[in-house]
N, C-alpha and C positions, 0 to 999 in steps of 0.2 A: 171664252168670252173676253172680250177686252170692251173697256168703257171710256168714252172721249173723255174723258179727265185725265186718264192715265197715257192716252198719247201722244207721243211727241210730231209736232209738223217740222220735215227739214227743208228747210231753203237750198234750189241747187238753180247753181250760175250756167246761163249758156250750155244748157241741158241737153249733147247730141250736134252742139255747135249753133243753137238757134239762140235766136235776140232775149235781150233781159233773163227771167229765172221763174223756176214753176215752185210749187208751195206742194210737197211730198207728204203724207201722212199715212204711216202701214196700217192697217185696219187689222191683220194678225201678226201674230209672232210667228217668228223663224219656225217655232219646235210647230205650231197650229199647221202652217202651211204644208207640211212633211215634202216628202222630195218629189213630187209632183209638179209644188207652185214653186215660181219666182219669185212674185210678187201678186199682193193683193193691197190697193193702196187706193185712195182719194185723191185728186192730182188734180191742183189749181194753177189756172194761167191766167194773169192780170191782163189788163185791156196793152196792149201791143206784144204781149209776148208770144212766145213759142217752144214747142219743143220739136228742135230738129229734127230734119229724116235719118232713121234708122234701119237697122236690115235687122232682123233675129235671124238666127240659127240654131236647129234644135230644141226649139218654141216657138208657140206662137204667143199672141197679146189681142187684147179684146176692149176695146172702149165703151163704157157706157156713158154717155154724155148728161149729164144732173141738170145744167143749166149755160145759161149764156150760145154764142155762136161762132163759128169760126171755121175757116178750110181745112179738111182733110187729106191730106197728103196718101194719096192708096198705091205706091209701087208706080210714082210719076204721075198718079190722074190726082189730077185737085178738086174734093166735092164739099159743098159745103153741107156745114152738122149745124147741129142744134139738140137740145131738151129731147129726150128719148130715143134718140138716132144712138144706134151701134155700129159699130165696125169692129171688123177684124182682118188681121198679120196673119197670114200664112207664115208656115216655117219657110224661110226661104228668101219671103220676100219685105218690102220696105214700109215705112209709114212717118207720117210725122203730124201736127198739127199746129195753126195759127190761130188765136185769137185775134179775131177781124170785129169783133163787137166792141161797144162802151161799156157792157159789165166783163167781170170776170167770169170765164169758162169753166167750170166744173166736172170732174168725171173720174170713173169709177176704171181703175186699169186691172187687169188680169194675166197675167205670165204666166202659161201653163209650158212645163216641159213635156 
Protein backbone atom coordinates (compact mmCIF):
# COMPACT_ATOMS: atom_id res chain seq x y z
CA UNK A 1 0.00 0.00 0.00
CA UNK A 2 1.21 3.38 -0.32
CA UNK A 3 -0.81 6.48 0.72
CA UNK A 4 -0.97 10.08 -1.13
CA UNK A 5 0.90 11.75 1.68
CA UNK A 6 3.72 9.66 1.40
CA UNK A 7 4.06 10.46 -2.57
CA UNK A 8 6.15 12.35 -4.37
CA UNK A 9 4.71 14.14 -7.83
CA UNK A 10 7.81 14.72 -10.22
CA UNK A 11 7.58 17.54 -12.78
CA UNK A 12 9.08 16.44 -16.20
CA UNK A 13 9.98 19.07 -19.09
CA UNK A 14 9.20 18.38 -22.65
CA UNK A 15 8.22 14.75 -21.90
CA UNK A 16 9.04 12.60 -25.31
CA UNK A 17 9.73 16.08 -26.96
CA UNK A 18 6.21 17.57 -26.52
CA UNK A 19 5.15 21.28 -25.45
CA UNK A 20 5.53 22.45 -21.63
CA UNK A 21 5.67 19.43 -18.74
CA UNK A 22 3.31 16.69 -17.37
CA UNK A 23 2.90 16.41 -13.34
CA UNK A 24 4.35 12.27 -12.78
CA UNK A 25 3.10 10.61 -9.56
CA UNK A 26 4.09 6.57 -8.96
CA UNK A 27 1.25 5.17 -7.27
CA UNK A 28 3.66 1.96 -6.40
CA UNK A 29 7.14 1.31 -5.50
CA UNK A 30 9.77 -0.18 -7.60
CA UNK A 31 9.89 -3.46 -5.27
CA UNK A 32 5.31 -3.47 -5.45
CA UNK A 33 5.56 -3.33 -9.28
CA UNK A 34 7.99 -6.67 -9.58
CA UNK A 35 9.55 -7.11 -12.95
CA UNK A 36 6.28 -7.33 -14.88
CA UNK A 37 5.53 -3.42 -14.50
CA UNK A 38 7.29 -0.22 -15.71
CA UNK A 39 5.26 1.85 -14.45
CA UNK A 40 2.16 2.50 -12.59
CA UNK A 41 1.63 6.31 -12.17
CA UNK A 42 -1.16 9.27 -12.14
CA UNK A 43 -0.06 11.66 -15.09
CA UNK A 44 -1.14 15.20 -15.26
CA UNK A 45 -1.22 17.53 -18.34
CA UNK A 46 -2.06 21.22 -17.82
CA UNK A 47 -4.16 23.12 -20.27
CA UNK A 48 -1.71 23.30 -23.52
CA UNK A 49 0.60 20.62 -22.74
CA UNK A 50 1.52 17.29 -24.01
CA UNK A 51 3.30 14.30 -23.95
CA UNK A 52 5.11 13.50 -27.06
CA UNK A 53 4.72 10.65 -29.54
CA UNK A 54 6.48 7.63 -28.37
CA UNK A 55 7.02 4.06 -29.61
CA UNK A 56 7.48 1.16 -26.68
CA UNK A 57 9.39 -1.81 -27.38
CA UNK A 58 8.99 -4.82 -25.43
CA UNK A 59 5.85 -3.18 -23.60
CA UNK A 60 3.02 -1.99 -23.89
CA UNK A 61 1.04 1.18 -21.96
CA UNK A 62 -2.41 1.55 -21.15
CA UNK A 63 -4.34 5.10 -20.52
CA UNK A 64 -7.08 5.43 -18.35
CA UNK A 65 -8.31 8.88 -18.74
CA UNK A 66 -9.67 10.43 -14.90
CA UNK A 67 -10.70 13.68 -16.19
CA UNK A 68 -10.36 16.63 -18.63
CA UNK A 69 -9.90 16.20 -22.67
CA UNK A 70 -7.63 16.04 -25.33
CA UNK A 71 -6.10 14.25 -28.67
CA UNK A 72 -4.76 10.86 -28.67
CA UNK A 73 -2.04 10.35 -30.81
CA UNK A 74 -2.65 6.01 -31.79
CA UNK A 75 0.41 5.14 -34.09
CA UNK A 76 -0.31 8.46 -36.43
CA UNK A 77 -4.48 8.57 -35.99
CA UNK A 78 -5.45 11.36 -33.73
CA UNK A 79 -8.82 10.51 -31.68
CA UNK A 80 -10.02 12.54 -29.21
CA UNK A 81 -10.44 11.22 -25.21
CA UNK A 82 -12.02 12.20 -22.51
CA UNK A 83 -13.25 10.91 -18.73
CA UNK A 84 -13.39 7.20 -18.95
CA UNK A 85 -11.97 6.50 -22.42
CA UNK A 86 -9.02 4.01 -22.54
CA UNK A 87 -6.33 3.31 -24.75
CA UNK A 88 -3.78 1.31 -25.53
CA UNK A 89 0.30 0.82 -27.09
CA UNK A 90 0.88 -2.21 -28.67
CA UNK A 91 4.41 -3.34 -28.15
CA UNK A 92 5.69 -2.04 -31.23
CA UNK A 93 3.77 0.58 -31.87
CA UNK A 94 3.50 4.59 -31.00
CA UNK A 95 1.35 6.92 -28.96
CA UNK A 96 1.36 10.36 -27.50
CA UNK A 97 -1.21 12.87 -26.07
CA UNK A 98 -2.42 16.67 -26.14
CA UNK A 99 -4.35 18.56 -23.78
CA UNK A 100 -6.68 20.43 -26.11
CA UNK A 101 -9.08 21.45 -23.12
CA UNK A 102 -9.33 24.49 -20.44
CA UNK A 103 -8.93 21.96 -17.43
CA UNK A 104 -6.10 19.78 -16.76
CA UNK A 105 -6.13 16.16 -18.16
CA UNK A 106 -5.77 13.41 -15.91
CA UNK A 107 -5.00 9.83 -16.06
CA UNK A 108 -3.88 6.66 -14.87
CA UNK A 109 -0.75 5.14 -17.05
CA UNK A 110 0.22 1.35 -17.07
CA UNK A 111 3.76 -0.22 -18.52
CA UNK A 112 3.45 -3.65 -18.57
CA UNK A 113 6.60 -5.67 -19.92
Amino acid sequence: MTRAEERATERVEHANGGTGHLLKEMLLTREQMGEGCRMFARVTLEEGCELGYHEHHGETETYYILSGHGIYNDNGTEIEVGPGDVTFCADGCGHGLKNTGTEEIAFIALILK
